[in-house]
N, C-alpha and C positions, 0 to 999 in steps of 0.2 A: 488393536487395543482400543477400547473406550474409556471415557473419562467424563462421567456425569458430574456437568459443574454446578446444576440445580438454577440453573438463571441459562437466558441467552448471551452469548459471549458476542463482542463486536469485532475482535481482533484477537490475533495469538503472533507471538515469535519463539524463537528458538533461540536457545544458548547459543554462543558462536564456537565454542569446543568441549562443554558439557552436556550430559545428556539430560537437558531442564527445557521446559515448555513454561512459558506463562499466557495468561488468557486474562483480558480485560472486559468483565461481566456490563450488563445491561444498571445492573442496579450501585454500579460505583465500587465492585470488589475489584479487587487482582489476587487472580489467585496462581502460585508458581507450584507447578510436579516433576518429580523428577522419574525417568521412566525407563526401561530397557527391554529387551523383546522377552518375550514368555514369561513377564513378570507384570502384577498387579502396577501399575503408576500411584505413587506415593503422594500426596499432596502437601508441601515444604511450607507454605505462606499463606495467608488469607491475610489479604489489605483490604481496610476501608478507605480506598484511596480518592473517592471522589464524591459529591457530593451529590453528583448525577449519574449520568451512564459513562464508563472506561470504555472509551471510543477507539483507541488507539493503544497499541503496547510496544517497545523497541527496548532491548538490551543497549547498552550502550558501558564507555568505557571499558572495554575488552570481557562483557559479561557481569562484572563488577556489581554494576548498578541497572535498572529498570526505571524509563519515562514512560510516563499514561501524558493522556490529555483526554478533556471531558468537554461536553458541553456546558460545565459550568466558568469556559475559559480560561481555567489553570490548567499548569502542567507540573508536575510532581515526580522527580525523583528519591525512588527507594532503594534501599540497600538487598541484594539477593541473601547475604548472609543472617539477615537482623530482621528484615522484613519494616525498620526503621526508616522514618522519610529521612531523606538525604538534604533536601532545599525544596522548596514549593514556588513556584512564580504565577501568581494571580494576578488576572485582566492580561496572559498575555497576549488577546488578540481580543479583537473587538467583539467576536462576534463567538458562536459557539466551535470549539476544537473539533473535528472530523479526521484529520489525518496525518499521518506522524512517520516519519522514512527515516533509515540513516542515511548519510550524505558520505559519512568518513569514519574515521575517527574521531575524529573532534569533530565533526560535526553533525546538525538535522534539518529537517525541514518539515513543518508543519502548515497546513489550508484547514483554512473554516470553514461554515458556514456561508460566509457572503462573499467568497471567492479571493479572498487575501491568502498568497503565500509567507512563508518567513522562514529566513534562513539561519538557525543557533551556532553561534561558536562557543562551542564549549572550552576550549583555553582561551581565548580573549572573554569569557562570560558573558556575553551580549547577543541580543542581535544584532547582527549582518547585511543582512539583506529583505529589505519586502518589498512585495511584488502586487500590485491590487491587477491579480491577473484573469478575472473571471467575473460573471456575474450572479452565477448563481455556486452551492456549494463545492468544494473540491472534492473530487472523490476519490481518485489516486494519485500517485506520482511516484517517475524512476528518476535515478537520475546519468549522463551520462559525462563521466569523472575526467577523460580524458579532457573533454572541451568544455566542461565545464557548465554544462546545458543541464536546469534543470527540467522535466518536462513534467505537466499535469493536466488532468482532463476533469471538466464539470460537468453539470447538470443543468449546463448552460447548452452544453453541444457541442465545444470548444476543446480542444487541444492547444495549448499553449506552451512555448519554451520559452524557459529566462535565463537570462547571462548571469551567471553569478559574477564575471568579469567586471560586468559596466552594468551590473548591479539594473537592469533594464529588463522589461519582455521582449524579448527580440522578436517572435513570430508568433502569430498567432491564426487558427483554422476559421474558415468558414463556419458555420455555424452549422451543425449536421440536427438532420429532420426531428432525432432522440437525444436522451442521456449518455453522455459517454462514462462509463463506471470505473473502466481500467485499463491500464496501460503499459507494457513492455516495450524494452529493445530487445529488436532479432538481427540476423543475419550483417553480424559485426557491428551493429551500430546504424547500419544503413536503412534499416527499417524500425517505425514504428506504428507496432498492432494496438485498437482500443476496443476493448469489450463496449457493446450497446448496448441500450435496455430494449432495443425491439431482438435479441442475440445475432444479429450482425458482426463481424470485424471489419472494421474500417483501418485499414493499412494506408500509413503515410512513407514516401519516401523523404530521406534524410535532407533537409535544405528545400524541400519542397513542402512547405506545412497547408500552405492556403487553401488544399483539397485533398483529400485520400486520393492514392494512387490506383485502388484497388479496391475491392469488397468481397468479403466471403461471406455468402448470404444462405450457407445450406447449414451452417453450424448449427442452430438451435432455434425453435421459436419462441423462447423465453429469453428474457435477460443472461449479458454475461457479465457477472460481477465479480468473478476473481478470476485472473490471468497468473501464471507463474511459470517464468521459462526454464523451461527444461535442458536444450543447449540451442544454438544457433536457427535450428530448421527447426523444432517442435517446440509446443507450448501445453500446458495443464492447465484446463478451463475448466473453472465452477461456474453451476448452472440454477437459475431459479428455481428449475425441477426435480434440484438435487443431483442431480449427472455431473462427475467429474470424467471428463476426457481429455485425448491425449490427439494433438489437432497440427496439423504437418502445416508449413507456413512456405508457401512458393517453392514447388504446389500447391495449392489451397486445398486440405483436405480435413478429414477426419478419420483418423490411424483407427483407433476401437475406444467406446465407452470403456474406462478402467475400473470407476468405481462406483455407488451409488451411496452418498451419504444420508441420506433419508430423502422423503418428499416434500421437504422444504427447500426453501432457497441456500446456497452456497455462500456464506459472508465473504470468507480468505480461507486461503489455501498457503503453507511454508512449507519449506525445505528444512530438517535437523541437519545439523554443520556437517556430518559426514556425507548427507543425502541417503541416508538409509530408508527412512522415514519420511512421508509425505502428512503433514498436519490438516487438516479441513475441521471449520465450522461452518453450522449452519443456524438453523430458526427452530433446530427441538433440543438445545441445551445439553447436546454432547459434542465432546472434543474427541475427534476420532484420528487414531495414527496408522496409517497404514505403510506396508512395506514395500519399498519401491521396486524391487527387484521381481517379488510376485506382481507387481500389479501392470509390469512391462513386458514378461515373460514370452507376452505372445505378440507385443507390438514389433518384431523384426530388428530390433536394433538394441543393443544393449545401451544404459545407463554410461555416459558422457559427464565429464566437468565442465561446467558452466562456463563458458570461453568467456577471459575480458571483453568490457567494451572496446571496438576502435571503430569511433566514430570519424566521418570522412567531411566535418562541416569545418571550414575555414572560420577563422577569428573574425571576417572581416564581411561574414554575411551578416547582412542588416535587412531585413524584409517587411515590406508594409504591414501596417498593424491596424486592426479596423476593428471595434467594440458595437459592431449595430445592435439594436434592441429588438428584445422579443417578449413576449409575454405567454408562458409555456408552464405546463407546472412541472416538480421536481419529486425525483423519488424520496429527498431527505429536505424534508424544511429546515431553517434555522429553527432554533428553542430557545435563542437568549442573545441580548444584546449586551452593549456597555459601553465602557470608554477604551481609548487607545492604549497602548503602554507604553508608560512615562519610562520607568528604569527596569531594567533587566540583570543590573550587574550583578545582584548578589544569588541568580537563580543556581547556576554554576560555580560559585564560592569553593564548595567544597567536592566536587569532583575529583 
């Protein structure tokens, strides 16, 4: 299925048990569809939710509700029902919004532009936790629930984890030759893979941050800027060239090109709640769904549920932290600046 959204989309998520997609456009929409196979995709909502480009999109509150964040440094939740903003929190970060994860239930975590993380609790209505964990902008982050490690990679070069615990960076990478764009946990936790802008994976082992353990360097010669795991051993990678593959993790391999979303670059790639449906945008302004099932059929193994994390890092690793300087440029500049944020409380009011 296609879904011409008439703009470039920066981001898409999925309901968490309905079958609705939303996509956060280039020019400040949000627009929500609801979809189902051998049937046209419906389009339920068109927001003017941002005043710049919808950088970022997340369901949140059990599907309930929808957060965007923009470079104009708000974040805005709207109602899936009403298509009604919920609460708006303006200046919540200094610098321009980039990217937006759930963490929980009640909770998120959003990076900007000039490498500050932050952590929302949505029943206390506040921030939590921030983290000035980078130097240049963030460009993904997972996070891992049991230990409570968030991790996020820049355009700095950097892989970083931070303790939600003690509210700290606990570790943070070397500084690698390129951009790191994205970033999963594999094989239980104990690994983590980050897409590069030269399409390298630089594999880290768990407790070991300060160097890749590993390099897969036959993946691609373009950027890999969407990661999305599929279960423990494989992962679905978007490619600058438009190539989504399906890419075996220790062994280091590539199973078979699955799909080709056009000849632009691959922004993100989502899973629909059942895993029916594999989501990809790119840079020619279509939302494309494809069916997981046909698009595995000849990769040797059937379709797996995504195994929890269990991550094997003790509370009580604390590892040197070093911010040397460089001067490099970045696939995403900042667009805006401002001031810090004084209060938060009433962003989540009505949640």
């Amino acid at each position: 299925m296609e879904i011409d959204l008439g703009k470039n989309a920066f981001d898409i998520d999925f309901h968490p048990s309905r079958d609705l997609i939303t996509a956060g456009l280039i020019d400040g929409d949000l627009h929500l569809y609801r979809y189902s196979a051998n049937v046209k995709p419906q389009r339920l909502l068109k927001v003017r939710a941002h005043t710049e480009s919808c950088r970022a999109v997340r369901f949140i509150n059990d599907g309930q509700a929808i957060v965007t964040c923009s470079p104009d440094k708000s974040i805005l939740s709207t109602d899936v029902e009403t298509g009604s903003a919920i609460a708006r929190l303006e200046d919540a970060h200094s610098a321009a919004i980039n990217r937006l994860i759930n963490l929980s239930e009640a909770t998120i975590a959003t990076g900007d532009d000039e490498g500050c993380i932050k952590v929302w609790d949505t029943r206390q209505r506040t921030c939590c936790n921030t983290f000035a964990a980078h130097q240049e902008y963030v460009s993904d982050m997972c996070y891992a629930s049991d230990s409570m490690k968030l991790l996020g990679t820049s355009g700095d070069g950097t892989l970083s984890v931070c303790n939600l615990r003690r509210n700290k960076v606990q570790a943070q990478s070397e500084f690698s030759e390129d951009e790191l764009l994205s970033v999963v946990l594999m094989k239980n936790g104990q690994k983590v893979v980050c897409g590069s802008q030269t399409g390298t994976l630089l594999l880290y082992s768990w407790g070991c941050f300060k160097d890749c353990s590993d390099r897969f360097v036959d993946l691609s010669p373009n950027s890999v800027d969407a990661l999305l795991k599929l279960d423990e051993d494989r992962i679905i990678t978007g490619s600058e060239n438009g190539l989504i593959s399906l890419v075996g993790i220790l062994p280091n391999r590539i199973i078979q090109p699955i799909a080709e979303h056009s000849e632009y670059p691959v922004e993100r790639l989502a899973f629909s709640h059942n895993r029916k449906f594999l989501g990809s945008i790119a840079h020619d302004e279509m939302l494309k769904l494809w069916d997981l099932d046909e698009l595995l059929q000849d990769s040797g193994k059937t379709l797996t549920s995504q195994d929890a994390v269990a991550d094997g890092d003790s509370d009580e690793m604390d590892l040197e932290i070093s911010h040397p300087k460089i001067n490099k440029g970045t696939k995403r500049k900042s667009e805006s600046k401002g001031t810090d944020l004084n209060s938060s409380g009433s962003f989540f009011a009505d949640l």
